[in-house]
ZADO-1210 file (C-alpha; in nm, 4 decimals, padded with zeros to 6 digits):
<atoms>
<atom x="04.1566" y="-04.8410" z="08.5225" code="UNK" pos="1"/>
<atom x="03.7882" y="-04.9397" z="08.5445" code="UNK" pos="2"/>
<atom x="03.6886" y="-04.6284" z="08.5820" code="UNK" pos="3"/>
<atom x="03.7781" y="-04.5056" z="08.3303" code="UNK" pos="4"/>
<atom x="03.6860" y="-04.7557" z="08.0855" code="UNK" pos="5"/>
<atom x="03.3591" y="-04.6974" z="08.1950" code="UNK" pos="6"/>
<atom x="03.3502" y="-04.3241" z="08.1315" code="UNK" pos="7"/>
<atom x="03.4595" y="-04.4081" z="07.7690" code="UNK" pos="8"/>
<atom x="03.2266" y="-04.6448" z="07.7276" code="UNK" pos="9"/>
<atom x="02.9338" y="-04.3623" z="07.8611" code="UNK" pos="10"/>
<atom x="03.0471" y="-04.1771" z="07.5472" code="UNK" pos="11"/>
<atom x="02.9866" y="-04.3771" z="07.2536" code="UNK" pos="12"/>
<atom x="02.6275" y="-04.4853" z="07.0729" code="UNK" pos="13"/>
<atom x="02.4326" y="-04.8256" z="07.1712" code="UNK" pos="14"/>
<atom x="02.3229" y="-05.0525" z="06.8437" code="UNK" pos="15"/>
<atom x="01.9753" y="-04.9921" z="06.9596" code="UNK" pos="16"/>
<atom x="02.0079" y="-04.5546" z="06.9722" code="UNK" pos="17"/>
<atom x="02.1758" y="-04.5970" z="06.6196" code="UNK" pos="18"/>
<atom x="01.8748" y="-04.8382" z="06.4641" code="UNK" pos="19"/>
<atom x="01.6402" y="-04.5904" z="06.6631" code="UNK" pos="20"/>
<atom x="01.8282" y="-04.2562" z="06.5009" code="UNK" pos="21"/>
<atom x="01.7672" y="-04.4350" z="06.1423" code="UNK" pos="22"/>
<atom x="01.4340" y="-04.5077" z="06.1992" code="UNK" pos="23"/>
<atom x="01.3216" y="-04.1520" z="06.3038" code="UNK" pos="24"/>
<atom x="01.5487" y="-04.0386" z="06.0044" code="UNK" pos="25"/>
<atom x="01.3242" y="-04.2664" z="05.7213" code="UNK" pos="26"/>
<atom x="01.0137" y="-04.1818" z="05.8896" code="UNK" pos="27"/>
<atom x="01.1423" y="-03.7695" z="05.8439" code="UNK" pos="28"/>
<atom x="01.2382" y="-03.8616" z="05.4601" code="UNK" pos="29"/>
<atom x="00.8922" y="-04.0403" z="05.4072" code="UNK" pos="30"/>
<atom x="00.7019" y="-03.7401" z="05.5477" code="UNK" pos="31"/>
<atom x="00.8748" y="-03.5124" z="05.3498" code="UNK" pos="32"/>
<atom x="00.8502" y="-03.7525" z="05.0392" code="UNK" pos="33"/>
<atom x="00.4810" y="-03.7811" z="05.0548" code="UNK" pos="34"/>
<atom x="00.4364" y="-03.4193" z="05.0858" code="UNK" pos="35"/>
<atom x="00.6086" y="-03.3542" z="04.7774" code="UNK" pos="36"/>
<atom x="00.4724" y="-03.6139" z="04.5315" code="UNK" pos="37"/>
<atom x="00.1386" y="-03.4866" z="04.7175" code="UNK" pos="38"/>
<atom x="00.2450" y="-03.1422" z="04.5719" code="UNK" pos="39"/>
<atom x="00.3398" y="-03.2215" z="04.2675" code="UNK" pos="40"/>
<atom x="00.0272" y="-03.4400" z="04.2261" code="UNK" pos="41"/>
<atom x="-00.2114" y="-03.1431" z="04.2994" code="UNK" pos="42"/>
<atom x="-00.0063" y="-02.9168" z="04.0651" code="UNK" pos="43"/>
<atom x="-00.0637" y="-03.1773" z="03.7653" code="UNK" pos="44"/>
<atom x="-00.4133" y="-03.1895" z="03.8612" code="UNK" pos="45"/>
<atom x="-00.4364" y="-02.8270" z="03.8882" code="UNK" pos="46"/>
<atom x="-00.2403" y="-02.7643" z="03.5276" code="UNK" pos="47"/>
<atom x="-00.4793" y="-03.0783" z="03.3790" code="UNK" pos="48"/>
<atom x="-00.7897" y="-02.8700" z="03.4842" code="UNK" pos="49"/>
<atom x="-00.6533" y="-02.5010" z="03.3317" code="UNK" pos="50"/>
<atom x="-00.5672" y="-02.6934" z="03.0177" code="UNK" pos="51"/>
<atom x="-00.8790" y="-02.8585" z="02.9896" code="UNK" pos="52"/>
<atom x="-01.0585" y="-02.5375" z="03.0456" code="UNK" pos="53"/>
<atom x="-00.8098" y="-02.3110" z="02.7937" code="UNK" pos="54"/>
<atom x="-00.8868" y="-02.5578" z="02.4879" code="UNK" pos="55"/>
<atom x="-01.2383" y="-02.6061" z="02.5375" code="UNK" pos="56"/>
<atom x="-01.2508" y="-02.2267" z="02.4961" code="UNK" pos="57"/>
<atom x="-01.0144" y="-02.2163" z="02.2510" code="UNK" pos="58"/>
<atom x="-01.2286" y="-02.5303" z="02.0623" code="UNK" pos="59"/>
<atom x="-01.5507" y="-02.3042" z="02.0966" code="UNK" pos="60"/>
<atom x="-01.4053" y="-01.9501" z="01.9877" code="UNK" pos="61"/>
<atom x="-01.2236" y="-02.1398" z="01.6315" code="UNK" pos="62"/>
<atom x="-01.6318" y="-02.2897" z="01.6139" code="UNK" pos="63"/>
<atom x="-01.8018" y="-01.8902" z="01.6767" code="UNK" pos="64"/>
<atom x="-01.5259" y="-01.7837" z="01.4306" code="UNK" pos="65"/>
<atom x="-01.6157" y="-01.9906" z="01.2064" code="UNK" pos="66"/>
<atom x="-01.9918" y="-02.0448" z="01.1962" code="UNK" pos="67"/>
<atom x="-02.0009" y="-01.6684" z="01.1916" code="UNK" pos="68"/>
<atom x="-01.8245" y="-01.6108" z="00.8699" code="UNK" pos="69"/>
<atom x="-02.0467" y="-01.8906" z="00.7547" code="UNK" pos="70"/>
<atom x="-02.1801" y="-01.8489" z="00.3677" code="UNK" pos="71"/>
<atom x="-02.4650" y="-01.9644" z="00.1851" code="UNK" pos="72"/>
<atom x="-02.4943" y="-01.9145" z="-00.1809" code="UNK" pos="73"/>
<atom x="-02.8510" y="-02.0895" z="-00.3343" code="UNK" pos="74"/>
<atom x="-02.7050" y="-02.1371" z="-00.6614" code="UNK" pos="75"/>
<atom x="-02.4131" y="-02.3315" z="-00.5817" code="UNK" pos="76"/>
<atom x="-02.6277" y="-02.5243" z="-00.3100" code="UNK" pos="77"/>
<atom x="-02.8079" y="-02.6557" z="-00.5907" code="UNK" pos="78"/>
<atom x="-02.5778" y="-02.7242" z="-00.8578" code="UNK" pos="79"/>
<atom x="-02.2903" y="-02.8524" z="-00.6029" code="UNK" pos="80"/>
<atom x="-02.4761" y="-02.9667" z="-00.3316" code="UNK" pos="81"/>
<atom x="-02.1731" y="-03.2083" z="-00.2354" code="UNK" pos="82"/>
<atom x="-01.9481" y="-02.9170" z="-00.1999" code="UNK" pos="83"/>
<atom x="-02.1737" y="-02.6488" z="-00.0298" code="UNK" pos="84"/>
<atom x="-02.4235" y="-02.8095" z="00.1806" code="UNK" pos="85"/>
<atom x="-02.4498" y="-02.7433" z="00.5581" code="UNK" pos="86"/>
<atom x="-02.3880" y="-03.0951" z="00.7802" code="UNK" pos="87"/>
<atom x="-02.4507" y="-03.1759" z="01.1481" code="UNK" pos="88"/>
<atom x="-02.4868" y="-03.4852" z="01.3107" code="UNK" pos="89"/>
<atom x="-02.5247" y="-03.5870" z="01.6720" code="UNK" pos="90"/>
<atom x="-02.3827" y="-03.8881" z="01.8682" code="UNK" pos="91"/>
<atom x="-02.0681" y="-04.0642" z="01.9415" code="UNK" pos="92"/>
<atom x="-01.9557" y="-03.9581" z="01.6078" code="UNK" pos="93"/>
<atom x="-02.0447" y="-03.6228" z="01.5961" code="UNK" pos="94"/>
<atom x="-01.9338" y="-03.3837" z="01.3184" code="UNK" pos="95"/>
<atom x="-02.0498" y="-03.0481" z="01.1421" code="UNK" pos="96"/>
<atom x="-01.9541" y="-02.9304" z="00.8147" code="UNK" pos="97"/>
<atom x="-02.0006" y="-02.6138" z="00.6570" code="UNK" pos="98"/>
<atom x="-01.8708" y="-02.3565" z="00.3969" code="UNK" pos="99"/>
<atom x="-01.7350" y="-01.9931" z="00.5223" code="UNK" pos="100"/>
<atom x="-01.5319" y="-01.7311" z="00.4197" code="UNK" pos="101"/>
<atom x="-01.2288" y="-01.6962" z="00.7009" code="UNK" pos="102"/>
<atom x="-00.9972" y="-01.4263" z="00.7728" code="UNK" pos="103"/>
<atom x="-00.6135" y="-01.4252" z="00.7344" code="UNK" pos="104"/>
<atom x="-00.5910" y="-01.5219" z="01.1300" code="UNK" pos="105"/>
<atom x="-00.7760" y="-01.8239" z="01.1462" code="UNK" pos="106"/>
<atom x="-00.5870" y="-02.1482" z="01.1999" code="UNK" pos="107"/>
<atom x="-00.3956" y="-02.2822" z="00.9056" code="UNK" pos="108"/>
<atom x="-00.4790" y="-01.9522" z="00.6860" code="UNK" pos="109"/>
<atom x="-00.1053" y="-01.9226" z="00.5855" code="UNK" pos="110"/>
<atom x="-00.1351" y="-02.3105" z="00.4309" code="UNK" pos="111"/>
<atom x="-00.4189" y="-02.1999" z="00.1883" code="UNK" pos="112"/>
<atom x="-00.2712" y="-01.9034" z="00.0793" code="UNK" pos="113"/>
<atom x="-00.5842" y="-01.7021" z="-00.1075" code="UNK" pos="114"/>
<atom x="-00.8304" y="-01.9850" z="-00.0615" code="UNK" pos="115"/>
<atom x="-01.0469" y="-01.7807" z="00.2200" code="UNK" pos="116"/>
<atom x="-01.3635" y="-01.9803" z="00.0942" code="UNK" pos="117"/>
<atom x="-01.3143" y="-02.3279" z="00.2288" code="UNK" pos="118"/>
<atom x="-01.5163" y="-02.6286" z="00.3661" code="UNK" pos="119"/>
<atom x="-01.4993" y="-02.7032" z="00.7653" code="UNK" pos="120"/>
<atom x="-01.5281" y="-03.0498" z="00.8510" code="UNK" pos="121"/>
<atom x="-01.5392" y="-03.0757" z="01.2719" code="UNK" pos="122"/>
<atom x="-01.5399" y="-03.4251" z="01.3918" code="UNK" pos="123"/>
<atom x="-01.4971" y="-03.6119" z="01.6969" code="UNK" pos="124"/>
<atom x="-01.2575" y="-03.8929" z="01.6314" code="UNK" pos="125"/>
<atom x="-01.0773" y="-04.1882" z="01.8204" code="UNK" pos="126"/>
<atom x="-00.7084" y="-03.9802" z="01.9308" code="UNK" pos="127"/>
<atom x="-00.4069" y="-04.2321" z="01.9238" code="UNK" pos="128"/>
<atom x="-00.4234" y="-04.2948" z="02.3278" code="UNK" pos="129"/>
<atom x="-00.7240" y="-04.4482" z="02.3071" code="UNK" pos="130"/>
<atom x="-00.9519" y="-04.0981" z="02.3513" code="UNK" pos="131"/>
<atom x="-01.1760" y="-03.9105" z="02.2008" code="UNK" pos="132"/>
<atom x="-01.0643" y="-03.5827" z="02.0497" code="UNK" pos="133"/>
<atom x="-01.2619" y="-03.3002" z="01.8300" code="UNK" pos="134"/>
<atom x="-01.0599" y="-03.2109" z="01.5210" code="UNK" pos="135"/>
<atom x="-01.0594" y="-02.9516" z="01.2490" code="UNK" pos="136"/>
<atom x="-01.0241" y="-03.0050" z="00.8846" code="UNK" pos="137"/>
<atom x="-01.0508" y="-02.7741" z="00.5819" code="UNK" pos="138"/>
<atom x="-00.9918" y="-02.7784" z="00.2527" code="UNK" pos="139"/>
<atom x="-01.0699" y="-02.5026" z="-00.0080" code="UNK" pos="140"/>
<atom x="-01.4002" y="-02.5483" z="-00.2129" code="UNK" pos="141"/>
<atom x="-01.4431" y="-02.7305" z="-00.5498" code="UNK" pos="142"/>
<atom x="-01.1279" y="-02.9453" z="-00.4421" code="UNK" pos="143"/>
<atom x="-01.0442" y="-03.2632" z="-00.2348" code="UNK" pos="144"/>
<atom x="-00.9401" y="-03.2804" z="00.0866" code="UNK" pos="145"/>
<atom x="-00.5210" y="-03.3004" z="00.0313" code="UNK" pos="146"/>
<atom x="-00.3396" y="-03.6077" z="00.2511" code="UNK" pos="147"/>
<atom x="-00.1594" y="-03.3987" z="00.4760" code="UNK" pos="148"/>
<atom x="-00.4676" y="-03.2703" z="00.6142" code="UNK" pos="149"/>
<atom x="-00.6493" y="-03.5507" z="00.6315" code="UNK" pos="150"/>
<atom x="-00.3744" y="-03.7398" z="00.8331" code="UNK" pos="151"/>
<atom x="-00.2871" y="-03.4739" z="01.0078" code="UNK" pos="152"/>
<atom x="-00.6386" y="-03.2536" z="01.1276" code="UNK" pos="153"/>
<atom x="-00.6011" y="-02.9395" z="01.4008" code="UNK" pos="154"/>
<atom x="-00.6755" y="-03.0919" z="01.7419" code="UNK" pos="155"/>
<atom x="-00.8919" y="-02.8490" z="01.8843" code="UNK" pos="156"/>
<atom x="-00.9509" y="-03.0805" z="02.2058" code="UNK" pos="157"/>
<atom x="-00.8666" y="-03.3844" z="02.3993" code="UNK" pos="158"/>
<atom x="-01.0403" y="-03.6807" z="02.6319" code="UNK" pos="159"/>
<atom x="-01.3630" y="-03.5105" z="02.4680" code="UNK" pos="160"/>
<atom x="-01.7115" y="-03.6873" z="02.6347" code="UNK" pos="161"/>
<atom x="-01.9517" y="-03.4670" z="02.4148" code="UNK" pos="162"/>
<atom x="-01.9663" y="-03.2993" z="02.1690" code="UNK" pos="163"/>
<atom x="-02.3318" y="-03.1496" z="02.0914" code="UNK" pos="164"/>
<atom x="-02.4558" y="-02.9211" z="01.8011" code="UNK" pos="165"/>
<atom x="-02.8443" y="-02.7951" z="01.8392" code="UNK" pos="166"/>
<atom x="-03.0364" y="-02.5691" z="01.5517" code="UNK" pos="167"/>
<atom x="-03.2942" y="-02.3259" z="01.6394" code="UNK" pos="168"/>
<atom x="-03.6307" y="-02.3988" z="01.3929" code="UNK" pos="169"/>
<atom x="-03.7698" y="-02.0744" z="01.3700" code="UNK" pos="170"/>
<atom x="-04.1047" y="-02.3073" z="01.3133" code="UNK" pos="171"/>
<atom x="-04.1293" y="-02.4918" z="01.6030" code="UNK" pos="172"/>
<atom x="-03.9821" y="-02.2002" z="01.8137" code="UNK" pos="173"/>
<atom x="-03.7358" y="-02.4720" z="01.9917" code="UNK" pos="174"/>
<atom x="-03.4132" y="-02.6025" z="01.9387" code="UNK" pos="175"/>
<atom x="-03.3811" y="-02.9591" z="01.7748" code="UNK" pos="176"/>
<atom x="-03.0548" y="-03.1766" z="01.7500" code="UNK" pos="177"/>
<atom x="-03.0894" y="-03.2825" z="01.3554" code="UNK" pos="178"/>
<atom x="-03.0738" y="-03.0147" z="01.0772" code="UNK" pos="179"/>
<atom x="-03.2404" y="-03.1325" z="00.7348" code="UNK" pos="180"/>
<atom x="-03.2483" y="-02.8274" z="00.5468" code="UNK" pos="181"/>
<atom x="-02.8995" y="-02.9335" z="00.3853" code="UNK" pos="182"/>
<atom x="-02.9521" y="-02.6476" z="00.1469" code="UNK" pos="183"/>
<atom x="-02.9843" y="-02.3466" z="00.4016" code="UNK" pos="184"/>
<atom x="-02.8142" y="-02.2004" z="00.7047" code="UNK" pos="185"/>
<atom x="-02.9877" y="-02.2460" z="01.0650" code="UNK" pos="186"/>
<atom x="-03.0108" y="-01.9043" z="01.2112" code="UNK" pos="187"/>
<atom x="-02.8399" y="-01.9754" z="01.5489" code="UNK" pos="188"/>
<atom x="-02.6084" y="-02.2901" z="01.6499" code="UNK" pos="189"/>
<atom x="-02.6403" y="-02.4452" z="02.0264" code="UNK" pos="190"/>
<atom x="-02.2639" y="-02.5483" z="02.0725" code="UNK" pos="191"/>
<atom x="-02.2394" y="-02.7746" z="02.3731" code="UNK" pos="192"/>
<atom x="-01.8811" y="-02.9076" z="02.4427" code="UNK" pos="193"/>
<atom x="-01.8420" y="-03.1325" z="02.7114" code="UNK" pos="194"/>
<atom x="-01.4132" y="-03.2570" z="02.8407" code="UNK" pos="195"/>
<atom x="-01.2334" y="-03.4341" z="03.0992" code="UNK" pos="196"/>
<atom x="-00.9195" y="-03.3639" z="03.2588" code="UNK" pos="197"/>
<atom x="-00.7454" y="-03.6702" z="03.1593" code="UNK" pos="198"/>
<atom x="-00.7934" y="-03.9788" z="02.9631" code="UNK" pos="199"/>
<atom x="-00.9094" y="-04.2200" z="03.2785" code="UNK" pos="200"/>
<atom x="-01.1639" y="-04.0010" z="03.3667" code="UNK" pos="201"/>
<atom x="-01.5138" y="-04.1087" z="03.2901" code="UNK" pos="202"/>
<atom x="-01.6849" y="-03.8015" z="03.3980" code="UNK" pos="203"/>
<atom x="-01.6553" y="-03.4666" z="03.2095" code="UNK" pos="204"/>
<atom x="-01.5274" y="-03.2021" z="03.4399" code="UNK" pos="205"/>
<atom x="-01.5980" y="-02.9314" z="03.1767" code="UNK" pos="206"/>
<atom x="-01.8630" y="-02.7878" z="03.0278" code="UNK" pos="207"/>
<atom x="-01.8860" y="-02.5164" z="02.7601" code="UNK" pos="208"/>
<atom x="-02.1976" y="-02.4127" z="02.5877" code="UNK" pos="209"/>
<atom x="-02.2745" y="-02.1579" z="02.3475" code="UNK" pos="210"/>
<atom x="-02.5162" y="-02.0108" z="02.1640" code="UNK" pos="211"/>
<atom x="-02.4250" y="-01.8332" z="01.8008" code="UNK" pos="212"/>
<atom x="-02.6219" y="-01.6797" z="01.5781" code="UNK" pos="213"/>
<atom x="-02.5761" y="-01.7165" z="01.2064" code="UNK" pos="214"/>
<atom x="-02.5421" y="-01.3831" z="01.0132" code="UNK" pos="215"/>
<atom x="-02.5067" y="-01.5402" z="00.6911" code="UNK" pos="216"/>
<atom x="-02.8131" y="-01.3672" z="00.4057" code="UNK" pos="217"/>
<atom x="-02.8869" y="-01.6591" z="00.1673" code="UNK" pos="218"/>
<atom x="-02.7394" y="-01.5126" z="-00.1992" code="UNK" pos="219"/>
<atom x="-03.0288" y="-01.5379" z="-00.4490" code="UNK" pos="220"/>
<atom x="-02.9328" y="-01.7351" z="-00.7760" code="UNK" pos="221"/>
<atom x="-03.0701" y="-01.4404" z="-01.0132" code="UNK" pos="222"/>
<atom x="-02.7736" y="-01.1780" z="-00.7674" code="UNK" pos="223"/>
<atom x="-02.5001" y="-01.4606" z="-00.8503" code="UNK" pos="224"/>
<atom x="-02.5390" y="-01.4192" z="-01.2335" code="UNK" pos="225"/>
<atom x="-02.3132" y="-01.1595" z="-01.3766" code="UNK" pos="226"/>
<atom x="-02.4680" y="-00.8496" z="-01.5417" code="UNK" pos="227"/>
<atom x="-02.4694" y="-00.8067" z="-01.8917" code="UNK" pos="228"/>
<atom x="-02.2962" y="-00.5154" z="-01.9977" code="UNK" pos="229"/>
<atom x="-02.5735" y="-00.2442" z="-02.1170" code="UNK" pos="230"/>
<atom x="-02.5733" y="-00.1706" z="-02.5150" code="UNK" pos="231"/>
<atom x="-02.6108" y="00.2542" z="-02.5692" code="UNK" pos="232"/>
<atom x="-02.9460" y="00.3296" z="-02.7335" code="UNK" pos="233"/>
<atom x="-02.9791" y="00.3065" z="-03.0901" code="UNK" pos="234"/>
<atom x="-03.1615" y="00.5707" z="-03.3160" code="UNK" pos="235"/>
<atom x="-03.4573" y="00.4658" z="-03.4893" code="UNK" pos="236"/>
<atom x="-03.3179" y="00.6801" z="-03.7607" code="UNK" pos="237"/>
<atom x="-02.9933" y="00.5542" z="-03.7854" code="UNK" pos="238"/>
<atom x="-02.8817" y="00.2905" z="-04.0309" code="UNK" pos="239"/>
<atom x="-02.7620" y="-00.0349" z="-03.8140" code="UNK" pos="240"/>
<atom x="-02.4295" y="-00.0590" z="-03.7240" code="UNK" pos="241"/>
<atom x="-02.3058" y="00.2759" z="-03.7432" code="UNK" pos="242"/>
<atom x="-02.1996" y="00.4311" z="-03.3955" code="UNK" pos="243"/>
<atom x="-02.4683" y="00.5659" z="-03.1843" code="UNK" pos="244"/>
<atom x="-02.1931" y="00.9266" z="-03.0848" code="UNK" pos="245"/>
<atom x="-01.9501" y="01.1109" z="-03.2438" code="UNK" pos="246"/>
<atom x="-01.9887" y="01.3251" z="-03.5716" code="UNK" pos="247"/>
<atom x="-01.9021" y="01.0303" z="-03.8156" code="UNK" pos="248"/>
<atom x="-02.1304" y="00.8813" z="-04.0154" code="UNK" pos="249"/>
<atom x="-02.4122" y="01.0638" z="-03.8650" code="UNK" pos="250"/>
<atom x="-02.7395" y="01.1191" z="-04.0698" code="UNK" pos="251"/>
<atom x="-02.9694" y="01.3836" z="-04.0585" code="UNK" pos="252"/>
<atom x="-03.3512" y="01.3132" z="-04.0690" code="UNK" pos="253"/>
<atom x="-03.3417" y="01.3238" z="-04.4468" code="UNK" pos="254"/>
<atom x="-03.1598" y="01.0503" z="-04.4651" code="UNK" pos="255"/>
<atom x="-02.8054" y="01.2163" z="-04.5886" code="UNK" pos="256"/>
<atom x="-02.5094" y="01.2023" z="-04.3951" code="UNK" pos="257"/>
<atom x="-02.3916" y="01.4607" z="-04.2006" code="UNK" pos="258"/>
<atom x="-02.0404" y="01.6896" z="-04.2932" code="UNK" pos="259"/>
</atoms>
């Protein structure tokens, strides 16, 4: 009889091997806990990065869209200076403003219907987390800025650190960061657009810069003003007012009217 109670007793688990056996098993569950969170850490990271990178290009094509399509008319420069002058400024609260003439695919087209000639208003702004974000505005020209775009702008970018707008002077032969000339085009744009990958992120992990020339031919007042329709020649020998062609009232050099 002892015997064999102590061969069943050689078959069963201590208290210790079963604590041990749980032990090993948490450590396995940690390890494999850690690695995933580690995974799906590095994925966020990497997806942060690729969507940092797709709207700072997407922020810098809508701005080489734009500025290309840019137009400058003298007259209305001077008369409406308010509506048609071109604005930059540098600094925490950058912003550049400008008049062009867009096509059907740029952002927010369908919302302005035939309006292609509109004011651009690019600003960098405090974003409702806290961040800095670059937003578009437009409104079509000769009229106010309507509240539905003015709460609500196009985002272009997030967790912006810089944004940066240099003007070559064809003068000095360099670029320069402030553009006085409120009443004329610069002939290339220095776009410099700097982002981080997430809001607690101090440094800017991306970079963009571009350079864009300005096709835009300043529109002389005197090519604005509409023709005046040209009057047919009159005959000296013609009474005034009668019709310069046809076979009515005509007169002959005598004076008497023609049959």
């Amino acid at each position: 009889m002892k015997i064999r109670n102590i061969s069943r007793s050689r078959l069963a688990f201590t208290l210790v091997e079963i604590l041990i056996a749980i032990g090993i098993l948490g450590m396995v569950l940690t390890a494999i806990y850690s690695s995933w969170t580690a995974i799906l850490r590095a994925s966020k990271v990497g997806l942060d990065a690729a969507a940092s990178v797709q709207r700072a290009r997407i922020a810098l094509r809508t701005l080489h869209e734009s500025l290309t399509s840019t137009e400058c008319f003298l007259a209305h420069m001077q008369r409406h200076a308010d509506y048609y002058a071109f604005l930059a400024q540098n600094g925490n609260e950058a912003s550049l403003s400008f008049v062009a003439r867009l096509s059907k695919s740029f952002p927010r087209s369908g919302k302005f219907g035939d309006f292609d000639v509109r004011r651009l208003t690019f600003s960098v702004e405090p974003g409702p987390d806290n961040g800095k974000q670059l937003v578009l505005r437009q409104q079509p020209i000769l009229m106010e800025l309507d509240k539905d775009e003015k709460e609500h702008p196009l985002i272009l970018a997030k967790n912006v650190r810089e944004f940066q707008v240099l003007f070559y002077d064809q003068r000095l032969g360099d670029w320069i960061d402030e553009w006085t000339q409120t009443n004329q085009v610069p002939k290339s744009v220095l776009v410099s657009l700097k982002l981080a990958d997430n809001l607690n992120s101090r440094v800017a992990q991306e970079e963009i810069t571009d350079v864009i020339d300005i096709p835009a031919i300043a529109v002389q007042p005197m090519w604005q003003t509409p023709m005046q329709p040209r009057m047919p020649p009159q005959n000296p020998l013609q009474p005034p007012g009668a019709p310069a062609n046809g076979n009515q009232n005509q007169f002959n050099q005598g004076g008497q009217p023609l049959r």
